[in-house]
Every structure is written in C-alpha cells, then in structure tokens.
C-alpha positions as CSV (number, residue, x, y, z in Angstrom):
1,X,-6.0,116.8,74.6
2,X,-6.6,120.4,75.3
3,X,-5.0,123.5,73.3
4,X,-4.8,126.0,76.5
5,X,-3.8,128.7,73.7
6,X,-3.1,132.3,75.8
7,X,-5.0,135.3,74.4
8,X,-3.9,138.4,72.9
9,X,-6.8,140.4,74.9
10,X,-4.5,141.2,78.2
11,X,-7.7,139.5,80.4
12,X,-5.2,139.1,83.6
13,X,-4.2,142.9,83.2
14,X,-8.0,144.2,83.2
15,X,-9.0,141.9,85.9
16,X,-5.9,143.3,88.5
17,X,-6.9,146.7,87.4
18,X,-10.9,146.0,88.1
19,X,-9.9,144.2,91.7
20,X,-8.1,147.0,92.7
21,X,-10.6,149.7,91.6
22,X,-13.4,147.4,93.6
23,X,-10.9,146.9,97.0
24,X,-9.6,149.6,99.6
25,X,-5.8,148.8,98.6
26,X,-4.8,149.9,102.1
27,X,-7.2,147.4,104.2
28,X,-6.8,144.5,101.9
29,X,-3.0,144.9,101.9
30,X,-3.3,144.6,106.1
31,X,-5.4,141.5,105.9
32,X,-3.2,140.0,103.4
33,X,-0.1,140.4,105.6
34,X,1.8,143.0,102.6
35,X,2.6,146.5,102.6
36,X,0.1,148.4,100.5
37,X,2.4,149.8,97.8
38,X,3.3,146.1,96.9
39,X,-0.1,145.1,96.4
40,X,-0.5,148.2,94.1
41,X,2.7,147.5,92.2
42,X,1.3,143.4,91.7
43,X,-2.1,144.7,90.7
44,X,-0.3,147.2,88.8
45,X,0.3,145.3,85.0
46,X,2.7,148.0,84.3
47,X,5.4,147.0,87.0
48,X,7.9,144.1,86.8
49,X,6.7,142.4,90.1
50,X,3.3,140.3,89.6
51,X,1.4,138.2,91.7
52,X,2.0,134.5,92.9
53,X,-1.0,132.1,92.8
54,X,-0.4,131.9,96.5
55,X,-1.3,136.0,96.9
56,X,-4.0,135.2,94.3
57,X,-5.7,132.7,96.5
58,X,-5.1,134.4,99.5
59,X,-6.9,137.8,98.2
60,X,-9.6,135.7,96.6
61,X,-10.3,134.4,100.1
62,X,-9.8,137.5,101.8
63,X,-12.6,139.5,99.2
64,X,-15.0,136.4,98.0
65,X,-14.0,138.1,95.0
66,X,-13.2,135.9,91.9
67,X,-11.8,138.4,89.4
68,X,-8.1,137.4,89.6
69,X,-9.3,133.9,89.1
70,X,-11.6,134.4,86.3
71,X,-9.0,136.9,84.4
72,X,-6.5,134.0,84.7
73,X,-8.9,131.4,83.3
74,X,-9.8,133.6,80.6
75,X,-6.3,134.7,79.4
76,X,-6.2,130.8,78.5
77,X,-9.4,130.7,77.3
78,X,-11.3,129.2,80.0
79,X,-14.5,129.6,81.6
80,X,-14.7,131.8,84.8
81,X,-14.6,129.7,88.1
82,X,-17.4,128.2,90.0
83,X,-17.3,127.7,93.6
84,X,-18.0,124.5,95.0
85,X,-19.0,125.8,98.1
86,X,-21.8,127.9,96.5
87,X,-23.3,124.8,95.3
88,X,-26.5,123.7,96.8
89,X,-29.4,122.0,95.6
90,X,-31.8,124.4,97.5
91,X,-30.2,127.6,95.6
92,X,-31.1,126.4,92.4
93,X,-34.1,128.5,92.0
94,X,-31.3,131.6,92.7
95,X,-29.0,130.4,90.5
96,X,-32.4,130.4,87.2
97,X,-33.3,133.4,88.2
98,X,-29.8,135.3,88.5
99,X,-28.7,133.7,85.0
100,X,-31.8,135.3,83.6
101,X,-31.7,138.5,84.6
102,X,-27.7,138.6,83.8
103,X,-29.3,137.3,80.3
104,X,-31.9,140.2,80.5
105,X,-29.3,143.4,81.0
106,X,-27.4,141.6,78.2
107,X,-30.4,141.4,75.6
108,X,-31.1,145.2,77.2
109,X,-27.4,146.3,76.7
110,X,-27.4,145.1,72.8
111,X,-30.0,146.8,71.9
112,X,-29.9,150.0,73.1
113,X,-27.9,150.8,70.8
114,X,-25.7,152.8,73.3
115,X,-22.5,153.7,72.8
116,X,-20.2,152.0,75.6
117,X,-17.7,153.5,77.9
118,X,-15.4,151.1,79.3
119,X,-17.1,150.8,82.4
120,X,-20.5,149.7,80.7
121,X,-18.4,147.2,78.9
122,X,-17.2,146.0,82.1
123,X,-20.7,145.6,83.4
124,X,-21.7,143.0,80.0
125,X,-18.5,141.4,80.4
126,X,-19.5,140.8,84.4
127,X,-23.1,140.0,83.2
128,X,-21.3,137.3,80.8
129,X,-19.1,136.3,83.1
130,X,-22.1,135.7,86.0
131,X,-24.4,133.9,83.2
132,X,-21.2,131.4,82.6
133,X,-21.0,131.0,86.2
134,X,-24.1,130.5,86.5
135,X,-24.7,128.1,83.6
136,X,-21.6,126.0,84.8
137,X,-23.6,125.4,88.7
138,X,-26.1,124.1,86.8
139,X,-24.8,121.9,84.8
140,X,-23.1,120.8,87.6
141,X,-26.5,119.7,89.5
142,X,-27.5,118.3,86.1
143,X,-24.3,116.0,86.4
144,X,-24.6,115.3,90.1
145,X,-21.1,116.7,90.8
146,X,-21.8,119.2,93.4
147,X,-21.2,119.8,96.8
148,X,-24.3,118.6,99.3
C-alpha cells in the first residue's frame, strides 16, 4: 500500500543534533530520569547507543518539542507530526495566520538571494516543517477529524 522508503539525507541525525543544541542536556537528562552523558551519547549520531521510542516520547513530552518525531517521520519520508491535542476549532484563525507567515519568511528566504549557513537552512526547513504542520491541522478541520 505504502512504499515507507528510508532516506539518504540522515534527517534523524540532524534532528538529535538540533534537540540537543535547543535543550539544557543536564536539566532534561534529570527530568527524564537518565544521567546526562547518556542523553548526550543517544543524541549523539556518532555513538553506538541510540534512542528507544520510549526515551523519544518521553523527551517529546518532557520539552513539547517535536523534533525527534518529525526527524523520524521524515527519514521515511513522512510528514512532520500534528498534535491532536493542539487541535481546536477556535485556533483556526492561529493556525491561517502562522501558515502564512511561515509561507512569508519562505518566499523572503528564496529571494534574497542569500547565501545560507546551516543555521539559516535550519530556520526554512522549521518554516517548512511549521507550514506542513500547519497545513495538516487544517485539513484535519476540513475532514472533521479533530479533537473538540
């Protein structure tokens, strides 16, 4: 039915390095129960050890932060998540106008014309990422699947 074909762009890698530039290692670690070096090593694409989808749901929760998730979904080609719990009918005039101005520092990205440092190319992809997110809450108010 579906051809979940893995990608050759290391998506999972960037989004563990990303998460653990945007999180205090040492904090997160204590909330998550683990000693702080072995979050670094599982974050860390370069060691053997990686992390369980039990740690990657548990640090998700822990941060509200969906860049483990959406690196996962996009190393097999998928869309990045949307919460259900974010979805409510009286956000939907949010939801338009974040979508457009992700849409907006795109457009304004592209043509500048500026060369891009890995950390503006970070920012488009989260500006992609955000407009897909965005797109896929409302097409889930357009098919009556969400959460209210």
């Amino acid at each position: 039915m579906f051809d979940y074909k893995i990608s050759k762009h290391p998506h999972f890698d960037e989004a563990c390095r990303v998460f653990a530039l945007r999180h205090n290692m040492a904090k997160l670690a204590e909330r998550a129960g683990m000693k702080v070096q072995t979050l670094r090593n599982k974050l860390n694409p370069e060691q053997p050890h990686q992390l369980t989808p039990s740690e990657i749901w548990l640090l998700t929760d822990l941060t509200e932060d969906s860049t483990l998730v959406d690196g996962f979904l996009a190393q097999i080609h998928c869309l990045p998540c949307v919460p259900m719990n974010e979805v409510a009918k009286e956000k939907l005039p949010h939801y338009v106008m974040s979508a457009t101005a992700e849409i907006g520092r795109i457009a304004a990205g592209a043509v500048s014309g500026d060369v891009k440092t890995t950390a503006g190319r970070r920012d488009v992809i989260s500006s992609i990422k955000l407009c897909y997110s965005l797109n896929g809450t409302g097409c889930r108010f357009h098919t009556g699947t969400f959460a209210g």
